[in-house]
RODO-2510 file (C-alpha; in nm, 4 decimals, decimal comma):
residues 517
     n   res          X          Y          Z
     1     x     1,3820    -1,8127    -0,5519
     2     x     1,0615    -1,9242    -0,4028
     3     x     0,9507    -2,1563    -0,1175
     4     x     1,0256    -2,4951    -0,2990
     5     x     1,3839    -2,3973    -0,3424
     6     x     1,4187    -2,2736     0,0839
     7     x     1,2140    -2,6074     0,2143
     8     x     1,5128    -2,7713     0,0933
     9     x     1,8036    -2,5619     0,2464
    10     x     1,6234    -2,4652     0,5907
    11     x     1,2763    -2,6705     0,6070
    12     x     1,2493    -2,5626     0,9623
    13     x     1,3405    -2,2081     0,9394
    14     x     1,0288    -1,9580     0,9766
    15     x     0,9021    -1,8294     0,6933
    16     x     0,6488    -1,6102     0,8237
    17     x     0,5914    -1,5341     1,2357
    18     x     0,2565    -1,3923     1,3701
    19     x     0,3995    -1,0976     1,5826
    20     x     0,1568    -1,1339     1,8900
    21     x     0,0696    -1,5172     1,8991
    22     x     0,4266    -1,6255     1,8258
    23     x     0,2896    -1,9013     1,5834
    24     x     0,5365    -1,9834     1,2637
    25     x     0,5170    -2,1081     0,9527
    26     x     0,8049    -2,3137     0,8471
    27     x     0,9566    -2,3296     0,4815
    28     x     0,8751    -2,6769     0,4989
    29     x     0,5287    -2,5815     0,5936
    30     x     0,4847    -2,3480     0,3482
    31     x     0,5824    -2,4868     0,0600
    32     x     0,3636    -2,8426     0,1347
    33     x     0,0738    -2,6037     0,1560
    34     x     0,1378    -2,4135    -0,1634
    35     x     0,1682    -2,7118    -0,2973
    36     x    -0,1502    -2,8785    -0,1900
    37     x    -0,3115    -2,5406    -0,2963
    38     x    -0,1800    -2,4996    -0,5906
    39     x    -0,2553    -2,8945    -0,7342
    40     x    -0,6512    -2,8226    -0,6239
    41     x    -0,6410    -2,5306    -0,8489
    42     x    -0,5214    -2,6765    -1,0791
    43     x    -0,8019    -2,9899    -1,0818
    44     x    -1,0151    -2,6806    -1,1139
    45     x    -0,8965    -2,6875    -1,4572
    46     x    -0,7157    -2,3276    -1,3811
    47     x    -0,4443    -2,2793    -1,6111
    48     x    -0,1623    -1,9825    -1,7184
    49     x    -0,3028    -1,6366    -1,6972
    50     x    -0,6539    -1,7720    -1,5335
    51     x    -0,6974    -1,5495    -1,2495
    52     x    -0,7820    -1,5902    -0,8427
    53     x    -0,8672    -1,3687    -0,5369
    54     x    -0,8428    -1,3623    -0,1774
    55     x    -1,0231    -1,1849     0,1014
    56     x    -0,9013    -1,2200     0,4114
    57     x    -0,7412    -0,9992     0,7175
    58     x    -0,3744    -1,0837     0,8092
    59     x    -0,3243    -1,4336     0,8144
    60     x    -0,0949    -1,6952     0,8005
    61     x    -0,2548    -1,8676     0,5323
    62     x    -0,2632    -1,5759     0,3056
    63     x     0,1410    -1,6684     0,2280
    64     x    -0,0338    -2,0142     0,0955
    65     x    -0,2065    -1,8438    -0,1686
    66     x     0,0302    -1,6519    -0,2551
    67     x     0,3066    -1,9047    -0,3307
    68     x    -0,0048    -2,1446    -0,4936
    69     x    -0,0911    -1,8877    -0,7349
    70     x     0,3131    -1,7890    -0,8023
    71     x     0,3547    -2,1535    -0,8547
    72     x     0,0793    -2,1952    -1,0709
    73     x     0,1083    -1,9287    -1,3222
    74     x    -0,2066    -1,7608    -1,2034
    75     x    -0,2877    -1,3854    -1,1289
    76     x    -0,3642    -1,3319    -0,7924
    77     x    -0,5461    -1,0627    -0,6972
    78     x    -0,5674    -0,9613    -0,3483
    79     x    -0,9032    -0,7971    -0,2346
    80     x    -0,9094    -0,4398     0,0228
    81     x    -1,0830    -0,6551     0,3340
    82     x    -1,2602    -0,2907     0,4147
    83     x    -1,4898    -0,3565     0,1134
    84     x    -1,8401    -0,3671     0,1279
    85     x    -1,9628    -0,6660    -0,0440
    86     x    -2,0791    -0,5016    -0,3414
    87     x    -1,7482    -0,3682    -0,4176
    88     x    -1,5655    -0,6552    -0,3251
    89     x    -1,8106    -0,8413    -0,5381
    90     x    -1,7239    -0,5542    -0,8552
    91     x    -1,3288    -0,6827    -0,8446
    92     x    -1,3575    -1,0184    -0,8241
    93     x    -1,6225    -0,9915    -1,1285
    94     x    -1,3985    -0,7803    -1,3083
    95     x    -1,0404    -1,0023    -1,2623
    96     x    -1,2863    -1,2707    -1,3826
    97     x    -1,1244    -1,4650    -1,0677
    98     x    -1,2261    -1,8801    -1,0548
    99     x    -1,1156    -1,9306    -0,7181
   100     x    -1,1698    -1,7182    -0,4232
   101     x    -0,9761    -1,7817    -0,0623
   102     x    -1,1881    -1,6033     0,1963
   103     x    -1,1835    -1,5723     0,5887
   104     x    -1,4615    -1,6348     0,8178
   105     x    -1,3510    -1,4206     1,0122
   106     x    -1,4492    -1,1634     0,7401
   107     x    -1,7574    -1,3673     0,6968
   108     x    -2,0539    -1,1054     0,7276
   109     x    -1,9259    -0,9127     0,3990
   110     x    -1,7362    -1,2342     0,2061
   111     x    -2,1181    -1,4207     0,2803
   112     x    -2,2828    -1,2038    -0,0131
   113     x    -2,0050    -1,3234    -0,2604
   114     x    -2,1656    -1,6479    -0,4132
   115     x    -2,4647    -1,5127    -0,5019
   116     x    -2,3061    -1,2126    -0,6469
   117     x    -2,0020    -1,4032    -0,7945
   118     x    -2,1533    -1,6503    -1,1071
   119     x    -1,7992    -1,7414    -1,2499
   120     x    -1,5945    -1,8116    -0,9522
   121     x    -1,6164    -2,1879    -0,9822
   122     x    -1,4535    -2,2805    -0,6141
   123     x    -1,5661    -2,1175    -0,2879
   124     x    -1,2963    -2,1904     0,0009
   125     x    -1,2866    -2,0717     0,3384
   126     x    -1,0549    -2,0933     0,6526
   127     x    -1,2565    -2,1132     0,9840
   128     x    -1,6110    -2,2639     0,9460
   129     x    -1,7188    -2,2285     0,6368
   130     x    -2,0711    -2,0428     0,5422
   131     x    -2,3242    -2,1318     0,2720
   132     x    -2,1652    -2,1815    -0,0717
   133     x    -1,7910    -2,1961     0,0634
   134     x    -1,5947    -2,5355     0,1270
   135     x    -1,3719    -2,5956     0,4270
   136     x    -1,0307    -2,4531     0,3236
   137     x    -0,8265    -2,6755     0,5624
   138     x    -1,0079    -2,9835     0,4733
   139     x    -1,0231    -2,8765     0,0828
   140     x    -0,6211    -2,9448     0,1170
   141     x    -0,6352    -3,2687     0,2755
   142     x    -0,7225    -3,3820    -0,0580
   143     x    -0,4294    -3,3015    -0,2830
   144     x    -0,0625    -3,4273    -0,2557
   145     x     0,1917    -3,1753    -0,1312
   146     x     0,3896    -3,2486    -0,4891
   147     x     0,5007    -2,9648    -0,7034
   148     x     0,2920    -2,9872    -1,0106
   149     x     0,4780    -3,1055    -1,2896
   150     x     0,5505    -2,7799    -1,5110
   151     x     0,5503    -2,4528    -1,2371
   152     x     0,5566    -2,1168    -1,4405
   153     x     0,5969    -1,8045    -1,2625
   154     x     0,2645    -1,6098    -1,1372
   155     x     0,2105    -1,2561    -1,0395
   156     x    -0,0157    -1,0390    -0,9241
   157     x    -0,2823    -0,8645    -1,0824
   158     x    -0,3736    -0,5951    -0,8143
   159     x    -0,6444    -0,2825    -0,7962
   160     x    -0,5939     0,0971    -0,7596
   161     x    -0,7049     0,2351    -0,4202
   162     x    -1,0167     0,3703    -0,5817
   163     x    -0,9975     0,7447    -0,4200
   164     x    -1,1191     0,9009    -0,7353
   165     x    -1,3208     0,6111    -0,8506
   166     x    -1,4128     0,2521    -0,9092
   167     x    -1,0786     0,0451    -0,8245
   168     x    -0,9023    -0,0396    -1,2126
   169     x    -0,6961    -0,3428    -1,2188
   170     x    -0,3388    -0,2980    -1,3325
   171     x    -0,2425    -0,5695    -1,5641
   172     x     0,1544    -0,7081    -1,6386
   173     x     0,2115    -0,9313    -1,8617
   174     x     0,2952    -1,2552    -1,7031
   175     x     0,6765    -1,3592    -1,6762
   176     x     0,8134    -1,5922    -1,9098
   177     x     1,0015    -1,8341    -1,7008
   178     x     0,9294    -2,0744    -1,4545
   179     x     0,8868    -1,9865    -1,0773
   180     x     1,2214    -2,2067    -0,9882
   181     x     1,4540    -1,9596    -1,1934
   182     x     1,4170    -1,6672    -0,9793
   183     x     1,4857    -1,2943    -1,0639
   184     x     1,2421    -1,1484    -0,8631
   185     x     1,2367    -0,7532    -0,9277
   186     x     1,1543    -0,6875    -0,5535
   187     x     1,4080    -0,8906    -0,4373
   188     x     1,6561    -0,7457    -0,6293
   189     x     1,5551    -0,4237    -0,5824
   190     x     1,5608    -0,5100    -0,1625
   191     x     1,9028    -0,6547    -0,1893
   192     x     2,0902    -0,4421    -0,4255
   193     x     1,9046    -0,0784    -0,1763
   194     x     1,8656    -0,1888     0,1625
   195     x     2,0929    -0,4846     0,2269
   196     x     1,8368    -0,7643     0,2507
   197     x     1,9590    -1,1329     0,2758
   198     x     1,8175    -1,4493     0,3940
   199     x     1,9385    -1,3720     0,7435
   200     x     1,7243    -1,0445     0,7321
   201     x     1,4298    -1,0298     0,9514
   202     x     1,1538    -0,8356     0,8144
   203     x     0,8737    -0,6564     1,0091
   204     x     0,5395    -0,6071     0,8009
   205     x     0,3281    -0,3854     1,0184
   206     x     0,0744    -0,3189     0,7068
   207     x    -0,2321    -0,5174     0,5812
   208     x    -0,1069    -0,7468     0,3118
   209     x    -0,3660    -0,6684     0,0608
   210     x    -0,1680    -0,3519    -0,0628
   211     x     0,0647    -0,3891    -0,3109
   212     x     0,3840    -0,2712    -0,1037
   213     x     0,3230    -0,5146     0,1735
   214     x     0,2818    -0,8327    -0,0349
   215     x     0,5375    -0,7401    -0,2490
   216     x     0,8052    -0,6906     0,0201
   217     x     0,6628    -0,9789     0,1924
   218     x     0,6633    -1,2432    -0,1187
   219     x     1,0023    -1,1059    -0,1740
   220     x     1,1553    -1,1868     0,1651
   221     x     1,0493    -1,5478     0,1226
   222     x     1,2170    -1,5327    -0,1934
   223     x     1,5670    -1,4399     0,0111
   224     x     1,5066    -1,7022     0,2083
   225     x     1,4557    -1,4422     0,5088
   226     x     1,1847    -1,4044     0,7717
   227     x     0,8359    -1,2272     0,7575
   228     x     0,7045    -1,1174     1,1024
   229     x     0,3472    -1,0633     1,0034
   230     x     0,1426    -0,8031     1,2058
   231     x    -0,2756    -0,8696     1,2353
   232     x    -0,2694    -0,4400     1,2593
   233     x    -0,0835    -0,1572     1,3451
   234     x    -0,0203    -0,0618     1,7245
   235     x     0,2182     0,1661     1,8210
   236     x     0,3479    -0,0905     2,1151
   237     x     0,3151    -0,3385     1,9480
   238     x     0,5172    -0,2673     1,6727
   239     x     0,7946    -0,1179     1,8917
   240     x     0,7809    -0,4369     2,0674
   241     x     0,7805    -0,6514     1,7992
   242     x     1,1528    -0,4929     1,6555
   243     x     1,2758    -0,5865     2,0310
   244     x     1,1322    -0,9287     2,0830
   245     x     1,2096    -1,0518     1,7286
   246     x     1,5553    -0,8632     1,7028
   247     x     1,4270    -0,7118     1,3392
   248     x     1,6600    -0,5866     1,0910
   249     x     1,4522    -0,4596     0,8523
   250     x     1,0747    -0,2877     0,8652
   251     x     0,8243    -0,1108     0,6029
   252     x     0,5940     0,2122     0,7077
   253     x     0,3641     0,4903     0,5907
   254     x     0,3762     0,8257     0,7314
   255     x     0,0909     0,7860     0,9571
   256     x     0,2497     0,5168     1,1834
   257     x     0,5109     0,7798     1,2351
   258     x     0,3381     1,0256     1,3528
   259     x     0,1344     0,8435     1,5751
   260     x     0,4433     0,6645     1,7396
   261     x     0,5847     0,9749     1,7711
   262     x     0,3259     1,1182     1,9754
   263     x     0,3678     0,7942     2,2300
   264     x     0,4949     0,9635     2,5817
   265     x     0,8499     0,9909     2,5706
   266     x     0,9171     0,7368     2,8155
   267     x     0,6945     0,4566     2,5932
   268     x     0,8844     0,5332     2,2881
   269     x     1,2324     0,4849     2,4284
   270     x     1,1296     0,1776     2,6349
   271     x     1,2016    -0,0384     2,3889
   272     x     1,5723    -0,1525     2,2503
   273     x     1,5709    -0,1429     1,8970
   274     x     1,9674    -0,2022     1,8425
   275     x     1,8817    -0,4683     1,5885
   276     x     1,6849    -0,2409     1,3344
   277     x     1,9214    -0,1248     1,0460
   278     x     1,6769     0,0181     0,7625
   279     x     1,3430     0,1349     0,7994
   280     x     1,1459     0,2043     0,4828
   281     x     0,8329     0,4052     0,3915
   282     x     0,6402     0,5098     0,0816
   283     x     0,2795     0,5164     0,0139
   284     x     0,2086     0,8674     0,0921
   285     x     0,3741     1,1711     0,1098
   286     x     0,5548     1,1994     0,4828
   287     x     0,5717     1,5326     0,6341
   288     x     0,9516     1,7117     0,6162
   289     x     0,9195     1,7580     1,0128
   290     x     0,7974     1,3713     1,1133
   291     x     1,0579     1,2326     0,8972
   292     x     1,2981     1,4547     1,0656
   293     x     1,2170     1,3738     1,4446
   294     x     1,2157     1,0428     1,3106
   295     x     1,5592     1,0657     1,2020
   296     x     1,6151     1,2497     1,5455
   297     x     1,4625     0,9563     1,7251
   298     x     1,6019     0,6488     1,5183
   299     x     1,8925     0,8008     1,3632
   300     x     1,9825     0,7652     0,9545
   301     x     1,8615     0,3972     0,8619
   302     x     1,4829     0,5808     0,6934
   303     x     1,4852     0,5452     0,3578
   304     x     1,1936     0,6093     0,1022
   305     x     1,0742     0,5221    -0,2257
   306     x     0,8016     0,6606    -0,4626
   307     x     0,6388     0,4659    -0,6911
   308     x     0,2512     0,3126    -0,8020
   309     x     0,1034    -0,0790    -0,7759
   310     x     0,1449     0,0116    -1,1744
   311     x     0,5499    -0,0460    -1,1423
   312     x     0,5405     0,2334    -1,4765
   313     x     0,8630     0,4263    -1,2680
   314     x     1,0496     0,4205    -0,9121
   315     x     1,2667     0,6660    -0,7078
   316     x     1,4561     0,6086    -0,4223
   317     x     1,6257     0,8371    -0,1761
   318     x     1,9138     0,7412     0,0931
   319     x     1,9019     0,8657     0,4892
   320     x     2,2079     1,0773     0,3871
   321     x     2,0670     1,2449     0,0394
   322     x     1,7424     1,2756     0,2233
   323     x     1,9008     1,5184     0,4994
   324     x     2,0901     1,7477     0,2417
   325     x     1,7310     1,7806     0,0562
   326     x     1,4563     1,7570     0,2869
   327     x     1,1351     1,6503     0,1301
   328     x     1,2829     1,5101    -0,1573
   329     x     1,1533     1,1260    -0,2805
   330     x     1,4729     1,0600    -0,4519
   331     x     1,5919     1,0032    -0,7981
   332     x     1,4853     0,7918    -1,0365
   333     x     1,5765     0,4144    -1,0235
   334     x     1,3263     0,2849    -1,2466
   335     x     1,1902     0,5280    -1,5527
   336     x     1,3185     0,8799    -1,6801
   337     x     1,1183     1,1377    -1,5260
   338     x     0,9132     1,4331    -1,7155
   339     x     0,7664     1,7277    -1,5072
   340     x     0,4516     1,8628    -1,7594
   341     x     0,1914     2,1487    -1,7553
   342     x    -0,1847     2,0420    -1,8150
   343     x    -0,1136     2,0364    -2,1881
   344     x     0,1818     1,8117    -2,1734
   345     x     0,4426     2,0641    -2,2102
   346     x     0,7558     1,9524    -2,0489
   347     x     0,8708     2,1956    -1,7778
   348     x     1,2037     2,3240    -1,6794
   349     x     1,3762     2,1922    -1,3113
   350     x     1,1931     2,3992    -1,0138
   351     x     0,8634     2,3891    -1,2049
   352     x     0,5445     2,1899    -1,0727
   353     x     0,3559     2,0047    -1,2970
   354     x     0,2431     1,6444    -1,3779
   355     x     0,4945     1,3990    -1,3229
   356     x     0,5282     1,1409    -1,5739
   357     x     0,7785     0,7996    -1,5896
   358     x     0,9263     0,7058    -1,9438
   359     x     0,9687     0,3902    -1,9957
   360     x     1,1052     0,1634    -2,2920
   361     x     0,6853     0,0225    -2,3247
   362     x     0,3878     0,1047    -2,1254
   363     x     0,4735    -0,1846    -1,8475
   364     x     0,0446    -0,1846    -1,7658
   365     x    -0,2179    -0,1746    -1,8862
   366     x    -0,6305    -0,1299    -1,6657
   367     x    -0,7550    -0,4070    -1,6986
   368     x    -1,1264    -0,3565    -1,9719
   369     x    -1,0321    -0,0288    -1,9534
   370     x    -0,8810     0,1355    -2,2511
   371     x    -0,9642     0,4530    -2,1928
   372     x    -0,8316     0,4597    -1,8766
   373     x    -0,5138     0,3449    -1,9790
   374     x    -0,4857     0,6103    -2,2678
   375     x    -0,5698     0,8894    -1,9309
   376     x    -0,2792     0,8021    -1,7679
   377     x    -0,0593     0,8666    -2,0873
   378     x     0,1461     1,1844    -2,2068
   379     x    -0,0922     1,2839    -2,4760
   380     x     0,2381     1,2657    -2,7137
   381     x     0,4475     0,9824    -2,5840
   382     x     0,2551     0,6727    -2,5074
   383     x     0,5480     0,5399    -2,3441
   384     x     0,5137     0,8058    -2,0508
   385     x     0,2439     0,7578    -1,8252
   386     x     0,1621     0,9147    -1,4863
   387     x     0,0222     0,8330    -1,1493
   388     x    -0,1598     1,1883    -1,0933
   389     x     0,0908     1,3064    -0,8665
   390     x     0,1804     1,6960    -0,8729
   391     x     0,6021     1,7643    -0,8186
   392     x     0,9080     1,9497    -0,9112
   393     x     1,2838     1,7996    -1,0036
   394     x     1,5768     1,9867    -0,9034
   395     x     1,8651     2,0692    -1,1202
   396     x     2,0190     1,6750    -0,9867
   397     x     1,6787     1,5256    -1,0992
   398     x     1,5687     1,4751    -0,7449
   399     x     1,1839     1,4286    -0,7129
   400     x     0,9849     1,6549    -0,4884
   401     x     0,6159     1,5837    -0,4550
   402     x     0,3685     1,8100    -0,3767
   403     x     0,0272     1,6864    -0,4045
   404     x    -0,2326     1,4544    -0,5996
   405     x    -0,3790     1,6605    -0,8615
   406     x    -0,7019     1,5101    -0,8075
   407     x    -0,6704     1,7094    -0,4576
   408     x    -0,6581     2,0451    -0,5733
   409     x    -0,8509     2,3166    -0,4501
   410     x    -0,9194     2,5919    -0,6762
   411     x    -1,0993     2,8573    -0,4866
   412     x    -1,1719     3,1908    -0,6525
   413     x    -0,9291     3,1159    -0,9564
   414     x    -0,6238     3,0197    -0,7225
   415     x    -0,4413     2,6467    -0,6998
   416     x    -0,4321     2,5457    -0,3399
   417     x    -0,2580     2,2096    -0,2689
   418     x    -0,3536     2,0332     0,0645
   419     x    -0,0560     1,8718     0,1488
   420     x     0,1166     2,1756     0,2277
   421     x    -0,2223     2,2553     0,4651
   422     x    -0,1544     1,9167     0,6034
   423     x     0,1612     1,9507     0,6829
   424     x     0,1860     2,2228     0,8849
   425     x    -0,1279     2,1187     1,0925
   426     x    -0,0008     1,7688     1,2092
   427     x     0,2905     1,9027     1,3900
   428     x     0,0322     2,0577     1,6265
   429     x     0,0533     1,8650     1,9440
   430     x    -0,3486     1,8474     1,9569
   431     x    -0,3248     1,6701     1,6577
   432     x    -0,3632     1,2989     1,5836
   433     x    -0,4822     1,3074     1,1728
   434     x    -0,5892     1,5548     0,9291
   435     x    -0,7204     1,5965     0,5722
   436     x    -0,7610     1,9231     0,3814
   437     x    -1,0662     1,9316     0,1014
   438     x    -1,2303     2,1621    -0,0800
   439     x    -1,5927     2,2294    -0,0020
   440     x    -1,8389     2,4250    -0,1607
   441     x    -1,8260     2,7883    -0,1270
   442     x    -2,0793     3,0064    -0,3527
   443     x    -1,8803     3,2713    -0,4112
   444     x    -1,5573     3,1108    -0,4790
   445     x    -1,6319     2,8013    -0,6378
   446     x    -1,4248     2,6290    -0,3176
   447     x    -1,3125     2,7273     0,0436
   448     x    -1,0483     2,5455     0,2634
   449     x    -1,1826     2,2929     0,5288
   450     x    -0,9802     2,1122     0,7509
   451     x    -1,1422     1,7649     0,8665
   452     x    -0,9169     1,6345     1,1886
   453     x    -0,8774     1,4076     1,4337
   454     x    -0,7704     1,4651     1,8291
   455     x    -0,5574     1,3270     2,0389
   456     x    -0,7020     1,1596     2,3292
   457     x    -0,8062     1,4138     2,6004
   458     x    -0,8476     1,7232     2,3474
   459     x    -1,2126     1,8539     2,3460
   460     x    -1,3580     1,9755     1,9947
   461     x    -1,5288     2,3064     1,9608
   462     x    -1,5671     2,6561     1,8859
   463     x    -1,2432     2,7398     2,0731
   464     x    -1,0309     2,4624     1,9568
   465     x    -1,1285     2,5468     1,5605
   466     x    -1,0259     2,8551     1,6901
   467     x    -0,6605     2,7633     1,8107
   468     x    -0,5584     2,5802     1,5236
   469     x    -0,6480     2,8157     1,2663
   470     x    -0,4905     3,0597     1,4530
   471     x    -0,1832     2,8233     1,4226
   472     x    -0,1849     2,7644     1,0849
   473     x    -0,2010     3,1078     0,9830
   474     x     0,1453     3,1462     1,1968
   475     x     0,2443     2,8574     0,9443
   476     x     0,1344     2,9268     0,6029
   477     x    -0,0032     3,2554     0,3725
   478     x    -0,4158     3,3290     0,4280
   479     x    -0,5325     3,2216     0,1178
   480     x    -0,4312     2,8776     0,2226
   481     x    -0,5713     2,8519     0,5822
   482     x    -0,9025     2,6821     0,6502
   483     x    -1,1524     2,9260     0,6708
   484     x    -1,3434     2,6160     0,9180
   485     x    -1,2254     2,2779     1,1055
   486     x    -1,4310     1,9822     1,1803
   487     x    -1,3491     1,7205     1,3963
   488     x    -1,3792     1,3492     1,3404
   489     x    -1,3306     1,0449     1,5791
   490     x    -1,1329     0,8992     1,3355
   491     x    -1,0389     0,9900     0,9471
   492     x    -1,0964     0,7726     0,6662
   493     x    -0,7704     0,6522     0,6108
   494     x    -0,6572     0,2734     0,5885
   495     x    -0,3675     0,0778     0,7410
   496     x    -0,1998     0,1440     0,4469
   497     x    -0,1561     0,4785     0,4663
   498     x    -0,4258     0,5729     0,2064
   499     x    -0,6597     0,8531     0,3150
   500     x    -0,9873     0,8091     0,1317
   501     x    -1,0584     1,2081     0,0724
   502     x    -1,2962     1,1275    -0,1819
   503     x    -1,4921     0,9839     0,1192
   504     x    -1,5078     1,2786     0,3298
   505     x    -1,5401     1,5363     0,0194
   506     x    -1,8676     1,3429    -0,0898
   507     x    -2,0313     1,4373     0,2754
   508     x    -1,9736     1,8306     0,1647
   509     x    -2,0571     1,7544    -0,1882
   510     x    -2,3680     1,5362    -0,1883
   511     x    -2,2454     1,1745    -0,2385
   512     x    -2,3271     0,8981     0,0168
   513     x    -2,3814     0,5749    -0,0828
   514     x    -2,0174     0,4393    -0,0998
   515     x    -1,7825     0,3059     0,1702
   516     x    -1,4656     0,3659    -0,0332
   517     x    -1,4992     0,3549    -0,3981
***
């Protein structure tokens, strides 16, 4: 359902919660805002399949853009908030977006966007607004809090990460219904796997741009359930947020693991988290030892999924068929999966290749990018297409990943996947973060670097670089050890879980005038 049908049942009920200020948003609330957002748009003369954009950090009022645009019809497309403004700029260019919802809190970057933006043709901002934007708050005041008269079902038209490149967007078709009659795919999905209801109480500890968070998020509203909206991730903070707020429910990436799990003892367990029945992750590949003490520490309510923003195929794996088959990502749920060599030869169980998802039609398509779109096809079946993930299936058709293929290091003729690198380094107690890359090396074409991050109190140097090579040679054969570590305040990776190794490669390789993409 959506927020129109909820404001009716349980006007008063929060939709959404700000974990550390405690303020709410009420169905009632939301719903009049949506409403007043989505009839401005619509004097804007923006119509079905007309698209909009939104830059902003975590906010309360992101959940009013989201329901206008769902409401409306529209495409929304949600912009990273890391961005610089030029690449900010490139995505709301290239969704052709008419309406942009910024923050001023994000101000110095979303400033630039006028004068780079000629076919956005409404400029609205929440705080005080800068040159070229109108007040958001008071842009509402204007417009009843009616439905509009005809409401057809929006979606969103989101971006790749851009680690290997400018960000594509990934386009659905629209659904052919109206927003009132339901079926939400993520809703579904949330009920029929993990038990949600409209009594659930959700913790979102991710920034809502990604496509997992607003998806899960948008979805809970559609239950009728309760968002608890983090600005960031803390390790306290989210530990006391599944206390104070008696969560059922929660959505991670591997790195929030591993950093709670290196809390002291005595923070981690200071906290009563009776209420908290399933915890999901996804988003990148979680080592087989953190997902174990994590199952040691919270016991078996972790469960994963695999998938892309594309939606082309899903897997899904329970706490119980996780701990018989450690590492895997689960079966298919959504898609028939193909393991195939470079040439598109389809490979036997225990083989690594390409992974590919079969599905009835190609369910995307990159948006003014046809060529792209043919890439991510088998070269025989256009119906397959692939994310550029590296993995085996087992003789039961469970998925095991092993690396982005985009990642590989070949040095001297050999394969060498980082993940496995990375692996076996975090579980070092010195370590905080690490990313394995390829760097030049003239005699092999590539060498093995690690690029890390301490824990507080560790001192970099000769003799540390020494210690943990010397550690992950007791882990892993020679070939695949760094032959050199550097150390890094802090890695480029995002809340979401996304490590931007194209980012860190470029320093070794000669590239430097990019934030992200």
């Amino acid at each position: 359902m959506y927020p129109g049908h909820w404001s009716k049942i349980c006007p008063d009920k929060p939709a959404i919660i700000h974990s550390q200020t405690g303020e709410r948003v009420t169905y009632k609330m939301l719903n009049d805002r949506s409403n007043q957002l989505a009839q401005l748009m619509w004097s804007q003369g923006l119509r079905r399949g007309d698209h909009v954009s939104i830059f902003m950090e975590n906010d309360l009022h992101y959940f009013d853009m989201i329901w206008a645009a769902m409401r409306s019809g529209l495409y929304l497309t949600t912009v990273n908030r890391y961005l610089t403004a030029e690449e900010a700029a490139y995505i709301i260019n290239n969704s052709e977006s008419q309406l942009v919802l910024a923050s001023n809190y994000l101000g110095d970057v979303a400033v630039d966007f006028p004068g780079q933006c000629p076919g956005v043709k409404k400029w609205l901002m929440t705080g005080e607004p800068l040159n070229g934007y109108e007040n958001y708050q008071d842009a509402l005041t204007q417009y009843t809090a009616e439905p509009l008269e005809e409401e057809p079902a929006g979606a969103f038209m989101l971006y790749s990460s851009g680690t290997t490149g400018r960000p594509k967007g990934i386009l659905r078709p629209l659904p052919d219904k109206l927003i009132s009659e339901g079926a939400d795919l993520v809703a579904g999905l949330q009920k029929a796997l993990w038990g949600f209801d409209e009594n659930s109480i959700y913790l979102s500890p991710a920034p809502l741009y990604h496509s997992a968070p607003i998806s899960f998020c948008s979805a809970v509203q559609a239950l009728g359930a309760t968002v608890i909206m983090m600005p960031g991730f803390n390790e306290n903070s989210a530990l006391r947020a599944i206390q104070e707020y008696k969560v059922t429910h929660s959505q991670w990436v591997p790195t929030m693991f591993s950093r709670m799990l290196k809390m002291e003892p005595a923070d981690r367990t200071n906290y009563d988290l009776s209420s908290h029945k399933v915890a999901i992750h996804a988003a990148a590949p979680c080592p087989r030892q953190v997902k174990q003490q994590m199952f040691d520490w919270w016991g078996p309510i972790i469960y994963e999924y695999y998938g892309g923003t594309e939606l082309n195929g899903l897997t899904h794996v329970t706490p119980q068929a996780w701990l018989t088959r450690p590492g895997t990502v689960g079966q298919s749920i959504l898609g028939t999966i193909h393991i195939c060599d470079e040439d598109g030869l389809e490979l036997q169980p225990g083989q690594e290749g390409l992974v590919y998802f079969e599905l009835p039609q190609l369910p995307f398509e990159y948006l003014k990018d046809e060529e792209k779109t043919k890439d991510a096809q088998h070269p025989e079946h256009t119906n397959w297409s692939a994310l550029g993930d590296v993995g085996y299936i087992d003789e039961e058709g469970f998925l095991f990943l092993t690396d982005r293929a985009t990642f590989m290091i070949i040095s001297g003729g050999v394969n060498i996947y980082p993940q496995e690198i990375e692996d076996a380094l975090i579980m070092h107690t010195d370590i905080v973060d690490v990313a394995v890359i390829g760097v030049p090396n003239e005699e092999m074409g590539e060498e093995v670097k690690a690029v890390v991050q301490l824990v507080e109190g560790v001192s970099a140097g000769a003799a540390e670089e020494d210690k943990l090579i010397a550690f992950a040679r007791e882990q892993l054969a020679h070939y695949k050890c760094p032959r050199s570590i550097d150390f890094e305040a802090e890695l480029p990776r995002l809340p979401t879980g996304k490590l931007y190794k194209r980012l860190l490669k470029d320093r070794y390789w000669g590239r430097k005038d990019t934030r992200i993409v």
